[in-house]
C-alpha positions in Angstrom: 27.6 -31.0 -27.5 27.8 -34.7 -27.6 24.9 -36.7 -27.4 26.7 -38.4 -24.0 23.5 -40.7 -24.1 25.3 -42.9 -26.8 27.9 -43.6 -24.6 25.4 -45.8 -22.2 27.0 -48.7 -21.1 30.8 -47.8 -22.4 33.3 -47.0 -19.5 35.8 -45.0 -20.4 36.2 -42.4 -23.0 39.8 -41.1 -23.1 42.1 -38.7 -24.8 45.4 -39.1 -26.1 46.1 -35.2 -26.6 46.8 -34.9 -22.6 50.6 -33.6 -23.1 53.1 -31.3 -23.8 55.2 -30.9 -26.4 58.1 -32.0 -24.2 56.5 -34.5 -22.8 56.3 -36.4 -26.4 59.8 -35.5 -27.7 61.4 -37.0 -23.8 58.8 -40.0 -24.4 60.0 -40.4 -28.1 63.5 -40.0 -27.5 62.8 -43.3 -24.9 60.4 -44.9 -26.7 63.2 -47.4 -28.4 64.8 -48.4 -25.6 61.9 -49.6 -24.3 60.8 -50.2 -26.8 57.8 -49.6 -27.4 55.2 -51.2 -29.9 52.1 -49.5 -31.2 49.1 -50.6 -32.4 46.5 -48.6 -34.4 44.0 -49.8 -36.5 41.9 -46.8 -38.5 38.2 -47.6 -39.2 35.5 -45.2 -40.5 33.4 -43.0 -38.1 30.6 -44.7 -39.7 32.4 -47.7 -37.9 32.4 -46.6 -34.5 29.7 -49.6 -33.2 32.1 -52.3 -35.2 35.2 -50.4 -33.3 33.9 -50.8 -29.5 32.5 -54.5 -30.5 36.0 -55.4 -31.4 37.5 -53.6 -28.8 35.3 -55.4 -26.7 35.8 -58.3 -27.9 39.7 -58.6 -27.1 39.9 -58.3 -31.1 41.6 -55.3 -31.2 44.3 -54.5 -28.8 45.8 -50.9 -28.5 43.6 -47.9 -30.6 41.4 -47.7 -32.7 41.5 -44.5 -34.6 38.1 -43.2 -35.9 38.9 -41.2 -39.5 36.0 -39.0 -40.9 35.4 -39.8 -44.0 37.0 -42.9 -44.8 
């Protein structure tokens, strides 16, 4: 289970694995004429206090993708 005690004073915890397959080939097949611009910056798990800080901050706009490991 997670420790949800960490999470004091954070806000929202979300997941990005909410749909369907066909929901993410009719989104793709839109996505550029939207279009659509990602942003994903990858940080260490080890990194998760730095992540939120930037996020935070207004430093880092769009995801930040925690990688085990890295």
């Amino acid at each position: 289970p997670m420790p949800y005690e960490i999470l004091w004073g954070e806000r929202v915890v979300r997941s990005v694995a909410n749909l369907t397959r066909d929901d993410a080939r009719e989104f793709l097949a839109l996505a550029p004429r939207i279009p659509v611009r990602t942003t994903v910056v990858e940080m260490g798990l080890s990194e998760a206090n730095e992540a939120l800080a930037r996020l935070r901050s207004g430093e880092l706009t769009g995801a930040a993708v925690l990688v085990p490991g890295r």
